[in-house]
C-alpha positions in Angstrom: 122.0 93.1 76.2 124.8 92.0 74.2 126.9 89.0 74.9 129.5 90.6 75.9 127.8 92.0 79.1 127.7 87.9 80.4 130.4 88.1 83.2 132.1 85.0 83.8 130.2 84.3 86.9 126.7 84.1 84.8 128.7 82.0 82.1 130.1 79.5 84.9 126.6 79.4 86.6 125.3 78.6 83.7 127.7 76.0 82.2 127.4 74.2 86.1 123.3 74.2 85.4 123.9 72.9 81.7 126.3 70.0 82.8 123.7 68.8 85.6 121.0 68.9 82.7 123.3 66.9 80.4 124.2 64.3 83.3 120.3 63.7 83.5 119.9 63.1 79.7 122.7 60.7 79.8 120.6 58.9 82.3 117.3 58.7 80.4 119.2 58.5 76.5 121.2 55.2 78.3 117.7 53.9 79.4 115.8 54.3 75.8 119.0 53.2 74.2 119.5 50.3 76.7 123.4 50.5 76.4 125.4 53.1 78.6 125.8 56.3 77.5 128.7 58.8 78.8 128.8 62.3 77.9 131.2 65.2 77.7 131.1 68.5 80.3 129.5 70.9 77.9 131.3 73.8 76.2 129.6 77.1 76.3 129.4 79.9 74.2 127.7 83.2 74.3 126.9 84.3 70.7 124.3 87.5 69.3 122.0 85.9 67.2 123.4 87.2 63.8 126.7 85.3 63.8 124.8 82.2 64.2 124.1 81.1 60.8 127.6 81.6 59.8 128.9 78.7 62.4 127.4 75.9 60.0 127.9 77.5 56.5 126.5 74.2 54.1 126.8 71.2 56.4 123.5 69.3 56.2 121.8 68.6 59.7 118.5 67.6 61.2 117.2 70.4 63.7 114.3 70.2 66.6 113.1 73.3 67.6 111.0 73.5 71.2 109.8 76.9 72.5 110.3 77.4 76.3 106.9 77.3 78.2 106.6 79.0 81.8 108.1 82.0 83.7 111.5 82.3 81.2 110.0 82.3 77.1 112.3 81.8 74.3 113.6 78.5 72.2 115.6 75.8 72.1 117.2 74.1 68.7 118.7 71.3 69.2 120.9 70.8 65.6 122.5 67.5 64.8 125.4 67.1 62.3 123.6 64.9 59.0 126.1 61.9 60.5 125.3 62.3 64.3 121.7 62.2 63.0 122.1 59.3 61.4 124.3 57.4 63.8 121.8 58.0 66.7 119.1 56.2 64.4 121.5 53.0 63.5 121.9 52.9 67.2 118.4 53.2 68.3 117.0 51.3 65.5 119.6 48.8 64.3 119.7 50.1 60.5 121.0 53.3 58.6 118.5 55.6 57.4 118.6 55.0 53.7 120.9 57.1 52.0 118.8 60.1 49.8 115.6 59.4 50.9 113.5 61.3 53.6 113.4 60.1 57.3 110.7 57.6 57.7 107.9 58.3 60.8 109.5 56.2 62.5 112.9 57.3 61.8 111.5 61.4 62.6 109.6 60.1 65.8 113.2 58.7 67.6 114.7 61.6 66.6 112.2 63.9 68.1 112.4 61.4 71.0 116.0 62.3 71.4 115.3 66.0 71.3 112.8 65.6 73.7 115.1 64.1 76.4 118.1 66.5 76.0 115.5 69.9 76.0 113.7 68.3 79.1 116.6 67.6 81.0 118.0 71.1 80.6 115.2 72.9 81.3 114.6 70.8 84.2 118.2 71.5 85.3 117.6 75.2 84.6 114.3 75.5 86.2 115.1 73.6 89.3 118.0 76.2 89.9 115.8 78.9 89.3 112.8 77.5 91.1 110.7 77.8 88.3 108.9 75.5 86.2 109.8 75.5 82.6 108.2 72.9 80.0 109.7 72.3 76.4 106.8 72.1 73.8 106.6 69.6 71.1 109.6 69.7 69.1 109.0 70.9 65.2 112.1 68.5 63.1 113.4 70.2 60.2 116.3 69.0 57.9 117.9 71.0 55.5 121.7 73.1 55.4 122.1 73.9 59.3 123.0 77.4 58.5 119.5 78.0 56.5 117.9 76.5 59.9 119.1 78.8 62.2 118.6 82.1 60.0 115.0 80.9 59.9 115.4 80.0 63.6 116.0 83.5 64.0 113.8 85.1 61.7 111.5 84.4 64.4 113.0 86.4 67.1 113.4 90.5 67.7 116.7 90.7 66.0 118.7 91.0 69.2 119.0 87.8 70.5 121.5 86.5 73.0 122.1 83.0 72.0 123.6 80.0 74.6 125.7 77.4 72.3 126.5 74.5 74.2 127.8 71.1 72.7 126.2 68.1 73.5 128.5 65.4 72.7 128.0 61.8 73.8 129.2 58.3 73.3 127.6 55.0 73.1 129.3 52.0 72.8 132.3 53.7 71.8 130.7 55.6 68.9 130.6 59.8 69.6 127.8 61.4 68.4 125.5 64.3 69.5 125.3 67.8 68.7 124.7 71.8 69.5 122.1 72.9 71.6 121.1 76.4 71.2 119.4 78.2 73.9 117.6 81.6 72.5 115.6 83.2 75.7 113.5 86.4 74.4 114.9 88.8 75.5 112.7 90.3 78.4 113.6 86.7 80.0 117.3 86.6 79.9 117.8 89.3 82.6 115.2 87.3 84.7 117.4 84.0 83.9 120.6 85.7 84.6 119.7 87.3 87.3 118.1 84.0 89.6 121.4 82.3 88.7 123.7 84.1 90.5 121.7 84.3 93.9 
């Protein structure tokens, strides 16, 4: 199915599920973070899978990766800008990573963390609406040139992916950070997705 074939029905049923998700991981990030934390109504954008690596070209990021577990299969990246990265750490742990040196445990644990909350609360969103239950597995961190992250991303896949890009911006305390989530269902499992989201 090519991305095109998404009417704007699915893409506004969609969008609607993805901005209830994102109003739950405001919740929980506000509650690990202790401060409030308001987020933007998500942007969405249907892309195939082979124009994805172009959308970063050489800007360095830190990536989580989750496959989907239940009755819809596929992936999730979650891919933050290096700065977004590193302002979520400052904010969570009170100091800057330090500059050229690789994220601590402690530092790759809260940003795993962070993953863990924004995947969970979609696929909660997305599985209550489909009355399915769908679990994110442990998220894999990678850091690197985002581009190189998704072509690997997608090296993974059958070469015909349909691929949800949604931002996920979100402030605390005045400072905007966040990032893309990408949403990469295999493809047997997007018709089912599609398909329970419009009845």
């Amino acid at each position: 199915m090519a991305h095109q074939d998404l009417h704007d029905g699915e893409l506004k049923a969609l969008t609607q599920v993805c901005n209830t998700g994102m109003q739950h991981a405001a919740v929980a990030l506000s509650q690990l973070m202790g401060k409030g934390v308001s987020i933007q109504v998500p942007r969405l954008q249907v892309l195939d899978g082979s124009a994805l690596p172009h959308l970063l070209e050489s800007q360095e990021a830190t990536a989580l990766q989750l496959q989907i577990l239940g009755n819809v299969r596929g992936s999730i990246i979650i891919l933050l800008l290096q700065e977004n990265a590193h302002r979520i750490l400052e904010l969570l742990l009170g100091k800057l990573p330090k500059e050229g040196e690789p994220l601590s445990e402690m530092e790759r644990a809260t940003l795993m963390e962070v993953g863990n909350i924004l995947a969970s609360a979609c696929l909660n969103a997305l599985g209550n609406s489909l009355k399915m239950t769908l679990l994110p597995s442990v998220p894999a961190l990678s850091t690197g040139q985002g581009s190189d992250i998704l072509a690997r991303a997608l090296d993974r896949g059958d070469g015909d992916e349909v691929v949800v890009m949604m931002d996920a911006m979100f402030s605390v305390s005045d400072s905007l950070c966040g990032g893309s989530i990408f949403l990469i269902p295999a493809s047997a499992s997007l018709g089912v997705l599609l398909g329970a989201l419009e009845q």
